[in-house]
C-alpha positions as CSV (number, residue, x, y, z in Angstrom):
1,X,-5.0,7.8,-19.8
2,X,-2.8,10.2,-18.3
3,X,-5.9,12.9,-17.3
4,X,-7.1,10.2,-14.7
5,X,-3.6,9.8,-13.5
6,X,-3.2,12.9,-12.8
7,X,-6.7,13.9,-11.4
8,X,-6.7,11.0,-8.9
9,X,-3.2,12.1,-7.8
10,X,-4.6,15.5,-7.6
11,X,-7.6,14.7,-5.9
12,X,-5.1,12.8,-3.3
13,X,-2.5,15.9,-2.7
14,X,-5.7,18.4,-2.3
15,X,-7.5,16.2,0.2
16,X,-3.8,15.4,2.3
17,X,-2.8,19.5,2.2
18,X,-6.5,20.2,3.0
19,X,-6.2,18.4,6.5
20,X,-3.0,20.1,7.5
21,X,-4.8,23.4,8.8
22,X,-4.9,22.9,12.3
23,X,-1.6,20.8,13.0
24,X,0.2,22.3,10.2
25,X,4.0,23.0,11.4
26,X,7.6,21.8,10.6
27,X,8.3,18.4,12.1
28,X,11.1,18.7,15.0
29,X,13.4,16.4,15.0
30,X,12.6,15.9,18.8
31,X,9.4,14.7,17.5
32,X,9.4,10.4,18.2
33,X,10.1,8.2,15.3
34,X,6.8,6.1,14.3
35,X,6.7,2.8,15.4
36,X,8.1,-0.4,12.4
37,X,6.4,-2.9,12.2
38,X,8.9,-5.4,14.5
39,X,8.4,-2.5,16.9
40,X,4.9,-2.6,18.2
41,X,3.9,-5.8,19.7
42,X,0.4,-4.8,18.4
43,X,1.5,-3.6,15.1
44,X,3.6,-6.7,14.7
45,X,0.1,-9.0,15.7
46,X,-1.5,-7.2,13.1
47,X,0.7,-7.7,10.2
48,X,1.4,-11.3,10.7
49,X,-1.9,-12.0,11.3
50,X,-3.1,-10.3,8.0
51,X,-0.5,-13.0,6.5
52,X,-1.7,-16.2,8.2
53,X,-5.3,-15.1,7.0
54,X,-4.3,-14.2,3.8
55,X,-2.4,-17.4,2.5
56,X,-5.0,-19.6,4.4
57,X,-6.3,-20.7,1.3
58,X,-3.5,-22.4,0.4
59,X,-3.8,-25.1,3.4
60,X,-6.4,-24.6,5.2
61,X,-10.0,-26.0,2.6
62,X,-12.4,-24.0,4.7
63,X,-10.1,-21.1,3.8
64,X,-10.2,-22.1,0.2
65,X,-14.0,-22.0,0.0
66,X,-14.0,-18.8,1.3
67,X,-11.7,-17.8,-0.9
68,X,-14.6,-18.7,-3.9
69,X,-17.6,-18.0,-1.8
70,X,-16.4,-14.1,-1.3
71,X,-15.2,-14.1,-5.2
72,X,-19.0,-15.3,-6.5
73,X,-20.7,-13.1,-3.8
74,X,-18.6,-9.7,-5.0
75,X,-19.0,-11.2,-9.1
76,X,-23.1,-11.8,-8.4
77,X,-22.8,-7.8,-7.0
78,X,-21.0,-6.3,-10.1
79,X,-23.7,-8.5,-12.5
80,X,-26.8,-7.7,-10.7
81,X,-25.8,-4.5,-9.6
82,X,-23.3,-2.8,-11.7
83,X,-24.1,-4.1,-15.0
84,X,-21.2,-6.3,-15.5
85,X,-18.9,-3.1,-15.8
86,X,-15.4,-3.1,-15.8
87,X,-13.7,-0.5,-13.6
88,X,-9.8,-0.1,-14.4
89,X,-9.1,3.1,-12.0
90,X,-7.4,0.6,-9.4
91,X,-4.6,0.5,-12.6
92,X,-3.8,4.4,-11.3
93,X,-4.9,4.4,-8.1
94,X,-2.1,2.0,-6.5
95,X,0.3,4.8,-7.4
96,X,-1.4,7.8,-5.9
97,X,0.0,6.5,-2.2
98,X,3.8,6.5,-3.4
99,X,3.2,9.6,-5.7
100,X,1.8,11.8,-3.3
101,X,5.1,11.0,-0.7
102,X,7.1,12.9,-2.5
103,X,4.1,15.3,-4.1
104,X,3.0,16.5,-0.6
105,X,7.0,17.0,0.4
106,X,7.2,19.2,-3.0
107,X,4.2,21.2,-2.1
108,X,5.7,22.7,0.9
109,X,4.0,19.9,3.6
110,X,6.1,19.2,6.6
111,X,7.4,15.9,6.3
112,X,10.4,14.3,8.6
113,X,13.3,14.3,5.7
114,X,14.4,16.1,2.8
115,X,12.8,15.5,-0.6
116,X,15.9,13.4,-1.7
117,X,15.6,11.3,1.6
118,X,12.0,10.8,0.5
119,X,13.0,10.0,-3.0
120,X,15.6,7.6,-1.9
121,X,12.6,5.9,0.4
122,X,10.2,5.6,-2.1
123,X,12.5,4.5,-4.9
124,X,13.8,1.8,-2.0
125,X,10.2,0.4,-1.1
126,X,9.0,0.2,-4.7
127,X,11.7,-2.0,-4.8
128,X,11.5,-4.3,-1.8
129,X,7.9,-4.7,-2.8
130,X,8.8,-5.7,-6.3
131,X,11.6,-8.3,-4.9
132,X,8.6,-10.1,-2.9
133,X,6.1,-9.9,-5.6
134,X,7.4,-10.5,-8.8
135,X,9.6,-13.6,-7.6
136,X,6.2,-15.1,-5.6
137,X,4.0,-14.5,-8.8
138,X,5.9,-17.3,-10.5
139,X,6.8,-19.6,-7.7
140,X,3.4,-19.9,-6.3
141,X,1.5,-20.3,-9.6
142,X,-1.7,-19.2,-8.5
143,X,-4.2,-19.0,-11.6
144,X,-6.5,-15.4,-11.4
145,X,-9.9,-15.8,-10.6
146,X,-10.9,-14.5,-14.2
147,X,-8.8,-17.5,-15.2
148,X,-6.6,-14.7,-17.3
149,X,-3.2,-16.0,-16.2
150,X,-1.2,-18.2,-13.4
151,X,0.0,-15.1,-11.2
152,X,-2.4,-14.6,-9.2
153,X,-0.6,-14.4,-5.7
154,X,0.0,-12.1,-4.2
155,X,-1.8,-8.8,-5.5
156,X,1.0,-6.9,-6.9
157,X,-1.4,-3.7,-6.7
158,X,-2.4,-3.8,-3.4
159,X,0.9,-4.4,-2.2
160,X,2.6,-0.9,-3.9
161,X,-1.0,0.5,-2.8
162,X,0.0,-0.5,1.0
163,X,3.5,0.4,0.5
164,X,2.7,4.1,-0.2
165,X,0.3,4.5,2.6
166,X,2.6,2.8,5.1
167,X,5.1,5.6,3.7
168,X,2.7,8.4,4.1
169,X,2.0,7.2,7.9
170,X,5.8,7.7,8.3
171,X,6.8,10.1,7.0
172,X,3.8,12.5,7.9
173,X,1.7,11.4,10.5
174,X,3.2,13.2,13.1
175,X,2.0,16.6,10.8
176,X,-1.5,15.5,10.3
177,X,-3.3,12.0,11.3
178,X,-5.2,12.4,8.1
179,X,-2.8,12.1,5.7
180,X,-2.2,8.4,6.1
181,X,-6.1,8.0,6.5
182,X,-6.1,9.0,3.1
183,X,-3.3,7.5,2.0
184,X,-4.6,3.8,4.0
185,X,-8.4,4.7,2.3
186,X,-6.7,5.0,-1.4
187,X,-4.8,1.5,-0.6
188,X,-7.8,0.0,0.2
189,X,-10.2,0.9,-2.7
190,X,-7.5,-0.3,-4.7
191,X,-7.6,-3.6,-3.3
192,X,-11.4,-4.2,-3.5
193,X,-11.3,-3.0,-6.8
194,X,-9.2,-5.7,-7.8
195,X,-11.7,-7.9,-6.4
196,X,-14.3,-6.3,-8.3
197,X,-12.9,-6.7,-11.5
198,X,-12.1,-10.9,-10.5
199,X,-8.2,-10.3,-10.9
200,X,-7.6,-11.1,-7.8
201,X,-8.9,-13.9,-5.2
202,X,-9.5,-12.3,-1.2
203,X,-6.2,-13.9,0.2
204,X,-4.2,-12.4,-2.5
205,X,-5.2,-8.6,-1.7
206,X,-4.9,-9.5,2.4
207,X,-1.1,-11.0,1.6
208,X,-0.7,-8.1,-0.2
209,X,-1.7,-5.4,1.9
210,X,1.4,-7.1,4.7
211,X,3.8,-7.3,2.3
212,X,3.0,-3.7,1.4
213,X,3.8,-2.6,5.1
214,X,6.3,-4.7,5.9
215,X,8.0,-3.3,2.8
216,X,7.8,0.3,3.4
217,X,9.1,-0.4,6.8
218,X,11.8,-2.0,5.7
219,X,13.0,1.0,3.7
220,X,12.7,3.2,6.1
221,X,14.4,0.8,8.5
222,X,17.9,0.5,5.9
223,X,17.3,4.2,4.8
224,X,17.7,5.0,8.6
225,X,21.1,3.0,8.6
226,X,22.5,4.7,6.0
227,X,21.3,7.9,7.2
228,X,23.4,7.2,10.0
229,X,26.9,5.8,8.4
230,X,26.5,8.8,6.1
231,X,26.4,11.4,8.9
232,X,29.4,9.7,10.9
233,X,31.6,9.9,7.3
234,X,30.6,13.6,7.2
């Protein structure tokens, strides 16, 4: 199992380093901040919207039928077309976002802090997004789609997918635009995989993918603070 790990977080690292040969250069630190979420009116829109939509199901029945209709619609797709087959790369690919943070930093790719700064980022969203997963898996109760357990909401995949993007946008889009393309693209395929294979229902990938965002933001945002007590001690 670890040859696919590794390949897919090759893969990632080679395509991210591959798009730095125009814009390539280190990041000033004149160079704006990117926008948090509660930043950009726009940005803000976005992200709530994505969680009204994806926790309509749970009050809203035309939502809840959608919920199913999409579910059948992608399981008549993987029967008719794909043979029924199970794909379990999404199990490796919602890490290659997070990994390559810190693996495009080590490579020699411009990034806005210092490899521990990163490390101390990453370590801190991982986290965040753990605190609103794991506690919502077993208050909410949701059973999976496959009927395989009750804790279903929200995608726990998707949202550490989402989270590692949202860090790669961060923390390097001012070096290259198509780093977090790549790093939004993985995130993504990771959460329609777990549609695919019927671990997940719709609402529980869309929830996932805000919580994702909101919780690399919000490392960055008490990474920042810190940042700045620890340079007034100094």
């Amino acid at each position: 199992m670890r040859r696919p790990i590794a390949l897919l977080i090759l893969i990632s690292l080679l395509m991210s380093r591959s798009a730095l040969s125009q814009d390539a250069g280190k990041v000033s630190d004149t160079v704006p901040q990117p926008l948090l979420v509660w930043q950009s009116p726009y940005y803000a829109s976005l992200v709530a919207m994505t969680l009204v939509v994806g926790t309509s199901p749970f009050y809203l029945p035309l939502a809840s039928r959608q919920n199913s209709l999409y579910r059948e619609k992608i399981q008549m797709f993987r029967r008719n077309q794909m043979d029924h087959i199970q794909l379990k790369f999404d199990n490796y690919i919602q890490y290659v976002p997070l990994v390559s943070v810190i693996g495009l930093n080590l490579m020699g790719v411009p990034s806005r802090h210092s490899t521990a700064s990163i490390l101390r980022r990453s370590v801190t969203a991982f986290g965040i997004s753990s605190a609103f997963v794991l506690p919502m898996k077993f208050l909410v109760d949701e059973i999976r789609p496959d009927h395989g357990a009750r804790n279903s909401f929200p995608s726990g995949h998707t949202t550490f997918a989402f989270a590692g993007a949202e860090l790669l946008r961060l923390e390097y889009s001012q070096t290259s635009q198509w780093i977090p393309v790549v790093g939004f693209s993985c995130a993504v395929l990771t959460g329609l995989m777990r549609l695919y294979n019927d671990r997940h229902w719709t609402g529980d990938v869309i929830s996932g993918a805000a919580l994702g965002v909101i919780s690399a933001d919000l490392s960055y945002y008490l990474n920042n603070l810190l940042d700045r007590r620890l340079c007034k001690t100094r």
